[in-house]
Structure formats: structure tokens, C-alpha cells
C-alpha positions as CSV (number, residue, x, y, z in Angstrom):
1,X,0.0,0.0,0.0
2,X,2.3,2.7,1.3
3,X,4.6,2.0,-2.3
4,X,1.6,1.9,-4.3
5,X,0.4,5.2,-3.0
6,X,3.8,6.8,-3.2
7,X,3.8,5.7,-6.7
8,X,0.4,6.3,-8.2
9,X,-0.8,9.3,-6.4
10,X,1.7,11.0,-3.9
11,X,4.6,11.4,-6.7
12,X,2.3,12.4,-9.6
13,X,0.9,14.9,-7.4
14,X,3.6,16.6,-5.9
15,X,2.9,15.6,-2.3
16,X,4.8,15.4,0.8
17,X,3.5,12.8,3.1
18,X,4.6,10.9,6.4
19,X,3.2,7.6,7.5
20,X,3.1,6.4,10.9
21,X,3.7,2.6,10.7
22,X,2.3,-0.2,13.3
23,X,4.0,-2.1,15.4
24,X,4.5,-4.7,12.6
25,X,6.1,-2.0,10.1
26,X,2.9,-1.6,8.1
27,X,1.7,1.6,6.9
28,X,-1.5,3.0,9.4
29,X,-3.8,3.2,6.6
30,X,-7.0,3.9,9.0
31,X,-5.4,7.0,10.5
32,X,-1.6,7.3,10.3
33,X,-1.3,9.3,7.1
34,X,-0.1,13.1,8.1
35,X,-0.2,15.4,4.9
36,X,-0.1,19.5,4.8
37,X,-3.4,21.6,4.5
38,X,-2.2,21.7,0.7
39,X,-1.3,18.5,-0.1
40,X,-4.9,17.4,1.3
41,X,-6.4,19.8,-1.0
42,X,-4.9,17.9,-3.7
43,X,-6.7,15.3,-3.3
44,X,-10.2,17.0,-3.2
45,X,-8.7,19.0,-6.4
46,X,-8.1,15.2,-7.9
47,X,-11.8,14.2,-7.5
48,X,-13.1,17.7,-8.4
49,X,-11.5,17.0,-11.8
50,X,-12.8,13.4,-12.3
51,X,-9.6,11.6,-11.4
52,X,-7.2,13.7,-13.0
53,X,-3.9,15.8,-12.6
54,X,-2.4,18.1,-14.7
55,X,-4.4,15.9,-17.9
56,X,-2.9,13.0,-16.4
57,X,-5.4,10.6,-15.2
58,X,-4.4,8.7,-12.1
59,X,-7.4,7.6,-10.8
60,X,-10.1,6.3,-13.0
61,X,-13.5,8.0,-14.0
62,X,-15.3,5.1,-12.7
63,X,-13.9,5.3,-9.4
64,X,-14.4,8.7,-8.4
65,X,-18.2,7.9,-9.8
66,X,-18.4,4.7,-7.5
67,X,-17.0,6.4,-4.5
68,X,-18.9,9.3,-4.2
69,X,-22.2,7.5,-5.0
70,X,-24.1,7.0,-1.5
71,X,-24.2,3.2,-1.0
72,X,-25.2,3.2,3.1
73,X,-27.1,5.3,4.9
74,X,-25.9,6.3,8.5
75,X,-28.3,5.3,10.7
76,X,-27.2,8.1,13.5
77,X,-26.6,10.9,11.6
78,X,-27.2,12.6,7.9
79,X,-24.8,11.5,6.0
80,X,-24.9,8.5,3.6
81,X,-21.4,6.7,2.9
82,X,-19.8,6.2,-0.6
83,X,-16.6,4.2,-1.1
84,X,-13.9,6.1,1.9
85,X,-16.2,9.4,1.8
86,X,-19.1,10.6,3.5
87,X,-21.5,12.2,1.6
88,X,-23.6,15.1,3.3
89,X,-26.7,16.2,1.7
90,X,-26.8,19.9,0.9
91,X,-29.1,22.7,-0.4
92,X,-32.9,22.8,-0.7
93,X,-33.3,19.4,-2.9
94,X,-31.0,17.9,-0.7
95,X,-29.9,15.6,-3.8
96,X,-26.9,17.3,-4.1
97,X,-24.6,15.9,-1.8
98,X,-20.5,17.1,-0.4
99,X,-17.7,14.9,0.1
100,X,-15.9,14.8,3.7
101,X,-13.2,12.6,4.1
102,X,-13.4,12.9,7.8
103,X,-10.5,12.5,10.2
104,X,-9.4,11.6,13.9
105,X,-9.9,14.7,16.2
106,X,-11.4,16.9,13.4
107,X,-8.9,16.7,10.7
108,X,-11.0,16.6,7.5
109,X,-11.6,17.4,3.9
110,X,-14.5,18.6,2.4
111,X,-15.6,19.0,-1.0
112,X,-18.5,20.8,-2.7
113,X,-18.6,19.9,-6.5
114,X,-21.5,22.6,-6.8
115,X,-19.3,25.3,-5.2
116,X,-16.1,24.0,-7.2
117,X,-15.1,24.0,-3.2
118,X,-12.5,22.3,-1.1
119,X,-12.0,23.1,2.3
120,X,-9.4,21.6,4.7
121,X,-10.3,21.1,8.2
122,X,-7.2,21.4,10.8
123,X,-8.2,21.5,14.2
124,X,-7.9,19.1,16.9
125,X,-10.7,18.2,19.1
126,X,-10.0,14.6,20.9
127,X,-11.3,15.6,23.9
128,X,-14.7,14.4,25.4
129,X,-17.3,17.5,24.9
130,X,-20.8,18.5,26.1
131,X,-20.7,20.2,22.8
132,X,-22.3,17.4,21.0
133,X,-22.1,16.7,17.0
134,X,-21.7,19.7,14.8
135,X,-23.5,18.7,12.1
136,X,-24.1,22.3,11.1
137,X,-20.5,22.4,9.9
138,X,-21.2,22.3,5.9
139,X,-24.4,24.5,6.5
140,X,-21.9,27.5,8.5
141,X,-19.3,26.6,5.2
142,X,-21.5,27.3,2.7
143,X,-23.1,30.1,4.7
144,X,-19.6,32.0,4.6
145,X,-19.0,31.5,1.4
146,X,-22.4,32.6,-0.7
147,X,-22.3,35.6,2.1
148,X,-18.4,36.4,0.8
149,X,-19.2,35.7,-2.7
150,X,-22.2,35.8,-3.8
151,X,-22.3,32.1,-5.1
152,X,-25.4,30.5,-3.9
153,X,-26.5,27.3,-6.2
């Protein structure tokens, strides 16, 4: 996996990247990756374009299609899953749907193909809260950004 990824999609895309391995020397694929704010974008800017880099393709059409196509439902929230992205429901027909890859203590990355939008998410929130879930966080995003610019869809 970790040569694979170095390979296909970390080199083509100019990224920098560290993995933190297991205890066995394999790669922690289910939350060791560390990238910068950047080199996460990339990766939202890699779907966004169906797959492709600089007219390269490095990930297929088909894929991108596949994985952000909602094939569960989340029973105890809003979003639906696709294939390693969760897909929230957005806007007043609710059929159009963003793409969160969403990390351990609040890392994430969210894309909104509607908005030609990727955000990076940095903070760190491990902590137990009284808070509870924000599930207003897309809502506030798009908020911001149709009040900056003007860009509601």
C-alpha cells in the first residue's frame, strides 16, 4: 500500500507525506497518514476533476463515480457513505450531496462539487465535549462563502 500510493498518487501529485507505521512495520492506513493543508487539498482537487492531474489521469473516472455514489445510509446521523467518503446532503433538494473525508480529532476534507469547493479542516478536538455533533459544519461553510461571494446554487 504505502509503495503503491507513493507511486500512483503521492509522486504524480507533488505531495509530501509521512506515514506512521504499526508495530508490525505496516503503513496505518486507517489513521496514520499526516499530509499539509495543501497536499490534502490535492486530493479534493483530484476528484473535483474526475480523477485527474495536470491531464494526467491517475485515478479512474469510474472510481471517483463509484465512490462518491451514497451506497449506506448512517443510521445516527445525515450522512450517507460512498466508497472512503461521506456524503452530506446539501441545499434545498437535498440531492446534491458534499464529500468529507473525515478525520481523527477533526482533521478533514470537504468538497463541494456545486461550489467548485474544497475546504481543509485542521483542528484538533480529541477531547470528550458537552458540545455534542456539529452537524451544522457544511451548512456555516456554505453560509460563509455565498455571504463572501455571492455564489449560492
Amino acid at each position: 500500500m504505502e509503495e503503491y500510493a507513493a507511486e500512483h498518487v503521492f509522486k504524480p501529485l507533488g505531495m509530501h507525506y509521512y506515514w506512521k507505521h504499526t508495530p508490525t512495520r505496516l503503513p496505518d492506513t486507517e489513521g496514520g497518514l499526516y499530509l499539509s493543508t495543501s497536499d490534502l487539498a490535492k486530493i479534493g482537487a483530484l476528484y473535483l476533476q474526475d480523477g485527474a492531474w495536470n491531464g494526467t489521469q491517475i485515478v479512474s473516472r469510474e472510481w471517483v463515480k463509484q465512490s462518491v455514489t451514497p451506497h449506506v445510509q448512517v443510521a445516527e446521523d445525515r450522512y450517507k457513505y460512498g466508497l472512503q467518503w461521506w456524503l452530506a446532503p446539501h441545499g434545498d433538494a437535498s440531492k446534491k450531496l458534499a464529500w468529507a473525508a473525515r478525520g481523527f480529532g477533526g482533521q478533514g476534507l470537504t468538497v463541494v462539487p456545486e461550489y467548485d469547493l474544497i475546504a481543509v479542516q485542521t483542528g484538533w478536538s480529541i477531547l470528550p465535549s458537552t458540545e455534542g455533533k456539529r452537524y451544522d459544519e457544511l451548512k456555516r461553510l456554505l453560509e460563509a462563502v455565498d455571504t463572501h461571494f455571492g455564489c449560492a446554487k
